[in-house]
C-alpha positions, 0 to 999 in steps of 0.5 A, a space after each residue: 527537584 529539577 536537578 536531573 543529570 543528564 548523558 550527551 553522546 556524538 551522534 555520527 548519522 545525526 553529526 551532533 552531540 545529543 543529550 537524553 534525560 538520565 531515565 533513558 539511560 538505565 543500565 541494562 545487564 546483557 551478557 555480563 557487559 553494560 550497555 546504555 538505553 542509548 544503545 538500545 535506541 539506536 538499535 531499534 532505530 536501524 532495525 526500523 530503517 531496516 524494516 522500512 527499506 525491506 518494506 519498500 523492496 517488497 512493495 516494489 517488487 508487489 508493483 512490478 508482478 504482473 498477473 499472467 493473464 495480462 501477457 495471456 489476453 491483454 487488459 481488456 480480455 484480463 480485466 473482462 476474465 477476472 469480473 467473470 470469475 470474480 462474479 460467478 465466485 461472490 455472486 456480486 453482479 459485475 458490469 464492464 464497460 470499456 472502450 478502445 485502448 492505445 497500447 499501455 505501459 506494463 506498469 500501467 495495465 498491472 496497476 488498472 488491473 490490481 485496482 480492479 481486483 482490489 475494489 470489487 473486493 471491497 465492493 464484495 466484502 465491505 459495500 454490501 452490493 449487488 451490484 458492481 460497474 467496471 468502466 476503462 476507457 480514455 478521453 483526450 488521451 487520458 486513460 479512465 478507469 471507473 469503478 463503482 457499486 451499489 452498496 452502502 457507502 463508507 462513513 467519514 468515521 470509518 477508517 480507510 482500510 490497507 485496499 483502498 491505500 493500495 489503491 491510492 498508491 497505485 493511482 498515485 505512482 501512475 500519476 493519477 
């Protein structure tokens, strides 16, 4: 029947008893020692936390790399060279547009910078365009960066790939 035993332990990180349901509690024979399914659980569940802040780290450190090319030529003559290369490399016609700029954090030169890359790259991959605009400027003090192409929109089915998060992510922590 309903009759199930269960096992209660003092959870420290939780500071509370937690009850599972006896199938979590298989015993599992490591080592000739006994160790509970709870053990387990709650070794996955540091390994996860370890994960993510080593994630977390690796994407902070992604963030803060700045191309060469940036300290080489500033954001405009970067951004001009990489839709150059980046055209002559896939063929994808690319068009830049960009105005005057007030001297930029570098946190933000490399964020304008990576979001370019990243969605040429998919304008090239994924739109199937032939052509591709890059427009940087600013209005009333807000910086705009632009990028648009020719190709063959996404359908609302589709779903958003790791570039267009990292996008986001970028536009996100700037704000933006």
């Amino acid at each position: 029947g309903t009759d199930r035993r269960r096992y209660f332990h003092w959870d420290k990180a939780m500071g509370t008893v937690v009850s599972y349901p006896e199938e979590y509690f298989a015993v599992v024979q490591m080592n000739d020692h006994h160790f509970h399914y709870g053990y387990w659980i709650r070794a996955v569940a540091e390994i996860a936390k370890l994960l993510d802040n080593a994630l977390e780290e690796v994407r902070r450190s992604v963030y803060t790399l700045s191309p060469p090319a940036l300290s080489e030529l500033g954001l405009v003559g970067a951004l001009a060279r990489h839709c150059e290369t980046f055209a002559a490399a896939t063929g994808l016609k690319v068009i830049c547009e960009f105005s005057e700029l007030p001297a930029l954090r570098p946190k933000v030169e490399t964020a304008c910078y990576r979001i370019v890359q990243e969605a040429l790259a998919n304008s090239a991959r994924h739109a199937n365009a032939r052509r591709a605009w890059v427009q940087l400027g600013q209005d009333d003090g807000v910086l705009r960066l632009s990028i648009y192409d020719d190709g063959v929109a996404k359908t609302p089915t589709d779903r958003e790939g790791l570039g267009l998060l990292g996008i986001r992510e970028r536009a996100r922590l700037l704000d933006g």
